[in-house]
N, C-alpha and C positions, 0 to 999 in steps of 0.2 A: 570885677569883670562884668561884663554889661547882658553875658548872660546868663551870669549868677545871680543878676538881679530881675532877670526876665524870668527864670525858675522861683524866686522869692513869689513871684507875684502871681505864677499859676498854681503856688502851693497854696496862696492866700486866699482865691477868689474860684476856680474852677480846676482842683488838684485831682482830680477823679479823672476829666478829660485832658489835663496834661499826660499823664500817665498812657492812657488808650484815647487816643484822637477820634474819638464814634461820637454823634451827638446824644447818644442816648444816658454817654456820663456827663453830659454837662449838669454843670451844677445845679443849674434850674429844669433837670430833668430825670435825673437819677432817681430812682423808682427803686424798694427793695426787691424784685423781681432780676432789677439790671444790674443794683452792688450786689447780689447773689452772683450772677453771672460774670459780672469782673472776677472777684474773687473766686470762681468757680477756673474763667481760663487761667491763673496763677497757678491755680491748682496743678492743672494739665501739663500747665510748660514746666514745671518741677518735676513732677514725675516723671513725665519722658527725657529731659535730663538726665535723672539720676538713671532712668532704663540704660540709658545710653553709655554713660559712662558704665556701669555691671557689664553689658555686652562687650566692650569695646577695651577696658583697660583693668577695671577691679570689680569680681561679681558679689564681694560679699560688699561695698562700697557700702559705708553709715559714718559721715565725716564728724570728728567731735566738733572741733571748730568751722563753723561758716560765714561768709558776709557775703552780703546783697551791696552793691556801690549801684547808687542810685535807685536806694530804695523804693521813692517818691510815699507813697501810702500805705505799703507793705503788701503789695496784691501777689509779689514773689517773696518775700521774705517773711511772712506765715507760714506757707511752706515749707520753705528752706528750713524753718525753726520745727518746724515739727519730724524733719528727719534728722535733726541734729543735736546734740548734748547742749549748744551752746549758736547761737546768731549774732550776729549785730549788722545791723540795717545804717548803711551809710547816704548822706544828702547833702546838698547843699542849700537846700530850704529848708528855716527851721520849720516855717509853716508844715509843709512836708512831713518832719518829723512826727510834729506835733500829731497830726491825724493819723502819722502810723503807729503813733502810742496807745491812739485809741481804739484804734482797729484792734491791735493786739490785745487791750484789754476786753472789746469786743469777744474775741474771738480764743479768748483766754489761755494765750500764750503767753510764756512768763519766764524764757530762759533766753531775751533781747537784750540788748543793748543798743541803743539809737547813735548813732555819731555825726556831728556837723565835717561837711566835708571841704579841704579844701589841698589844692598842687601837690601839697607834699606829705595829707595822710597824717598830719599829726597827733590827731585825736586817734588812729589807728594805730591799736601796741597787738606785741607779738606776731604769733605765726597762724594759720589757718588751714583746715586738709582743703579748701573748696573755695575760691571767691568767684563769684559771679556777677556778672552786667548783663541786661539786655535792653534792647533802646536808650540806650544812654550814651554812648558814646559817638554815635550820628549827631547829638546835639554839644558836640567839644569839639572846638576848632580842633585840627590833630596836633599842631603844637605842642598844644596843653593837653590833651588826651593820649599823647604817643609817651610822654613823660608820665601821667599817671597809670596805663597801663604796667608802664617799668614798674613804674612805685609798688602797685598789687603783685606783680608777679613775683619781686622779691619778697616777699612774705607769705609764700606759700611753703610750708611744710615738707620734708624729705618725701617724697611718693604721691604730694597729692596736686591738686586739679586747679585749673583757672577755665574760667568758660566763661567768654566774651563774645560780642557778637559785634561787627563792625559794618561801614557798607564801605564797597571797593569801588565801585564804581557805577555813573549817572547815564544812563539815557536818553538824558533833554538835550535840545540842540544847545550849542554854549552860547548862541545870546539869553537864551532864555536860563540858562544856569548863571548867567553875566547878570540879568535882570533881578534874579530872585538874591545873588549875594548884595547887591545895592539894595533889597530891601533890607536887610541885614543892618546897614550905618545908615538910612534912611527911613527915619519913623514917620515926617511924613506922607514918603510912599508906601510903607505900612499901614498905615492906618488910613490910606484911600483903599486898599487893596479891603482889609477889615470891611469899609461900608458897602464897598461893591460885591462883598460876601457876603452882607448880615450877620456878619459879626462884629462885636463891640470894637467900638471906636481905636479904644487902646493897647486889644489887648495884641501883646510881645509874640513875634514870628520864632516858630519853633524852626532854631536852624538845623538844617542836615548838612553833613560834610563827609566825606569820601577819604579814605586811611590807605596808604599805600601798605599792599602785604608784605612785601617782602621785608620793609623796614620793623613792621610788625616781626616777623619771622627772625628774623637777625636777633633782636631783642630777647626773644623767648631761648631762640640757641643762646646766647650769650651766659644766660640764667641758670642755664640747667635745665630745660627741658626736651626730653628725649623721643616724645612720639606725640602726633598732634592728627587730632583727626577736626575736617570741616565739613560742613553742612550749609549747601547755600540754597537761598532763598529770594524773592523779592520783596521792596517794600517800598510804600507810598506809591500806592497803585501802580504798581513795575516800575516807575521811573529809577529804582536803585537797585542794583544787586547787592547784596546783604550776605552775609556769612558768620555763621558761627563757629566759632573756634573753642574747642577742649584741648588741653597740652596738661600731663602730667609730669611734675619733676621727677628729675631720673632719684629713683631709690637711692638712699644712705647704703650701701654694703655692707652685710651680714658678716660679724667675725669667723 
């Protein structure tokens, strides 16, 4: 897919500001100061996750099994591994991977599993109390992002958690939403837009796309899950509202 291959190549050459779009992770700028501070907000948005969930559905919540789906460099799935018996940090850039192997070993986390990712999850075995996305599924057309959503939700564990974040809806007038998906199958209106930014000639348009909830919602009913709580937000400088979504599968019943 062509933005499988647009992820390969932000993992290869500037996977810090793929992840967090600030210039201060570009590659040719990234300062221990600022991968302190990346790694610092990962920090943050795990925690108040897990707060959330404790307050809202399980207080003693310490998931054995967890997975990050779209790991990128592990800035959440550090984290994730250190409240949990067990992680595994999925992508679809090996590059990706690669630097979140290192990070991990960086950062001397050792109960990982890295997985190449692709539609139907197959390097992804068993079950998990917790899978999480964030910023990730704004860049999957929903096609393909409404089907792997299903895919993780099936493999959540009796009682436990998925937490996804999606965007619902755009802003911008629709030509201008008309304009920015033709830069999407036109690269060389991308890569004018690139030089009238000062940025590199080539580099691959981070696409955003918009998830219809209710289709979402059906999904999650269908599955088994029985209480869903959301959290909305903006993002890309208000042009999206954005939401995150926690849903717990309904408990196994006790003999």
């Amino acid at each position: 897919m062509g933005t499988d291959r647009d992820w390969e190549n932000w993992g290869r050459n500037d996977p810090y500001f793929g992840v967090l779009s600030h210039e201060s992770f570009r590659a040719g700028n990234i300062s221990n100061e600022s991968r302190t501070a990346f790694f610092l907000s990962g920090e943050k948005h795990i925690e108040s996750l897990f707060d959330t969930i404790r307050a809202h559905f399980k207080p003693q919540f310490r998931p054995s099994r967890s997975l990050d789906f779209g790991c990128g460099v592990g800035r959440l799935l550090i984290p994730l591994a250190r409240r949990s018996q067990h992680a595994s940090g999925v992508d679809v850039s090996a590059a990706m991977l690669t630097e979140a192997r290192r990070n991990c070993e960086i950062h001397a986390i050792n109960n990982v599993e890295l997985l190449g990712s692709d539609d139907h999850l197959s390097q992804v075995q068993g079950e998990y109390d917790l899978i999480h996305s964030h910023i990730v599924f704004a860049h999957i057309d929903p096609l393909r992002g409404q089907a792997i959503i299903e895919a993780l939700a099936s493999k959540i564990s009796s009682g436990g958690f998925i937490a996804i974040q999606v965007l619902y809806s755009c802003n911008a007038s629709p030509w201008i939403r008309s304009l920015v998906k033709l830069r999407y199958k036109l690269p060389l209106l991308n890569a004018i837009r690139n030089l009238i930014r000062g940025r590199p000639f080539r580099e691959p348009p981070m696409q955003l796309h918009v998830y219809d909830l209710p289709t979402v919602f059906r999904a999650l009913n269908h599955l088994g899950y029985s209480k869903t709580l959301l959290m909305t937000d903006k993002f890309e400088n208000e042009q999206f509202d954005s939401v995150t979504l926690i849903a717990q599968r309904i408990p196994a019943p006790t003999a």
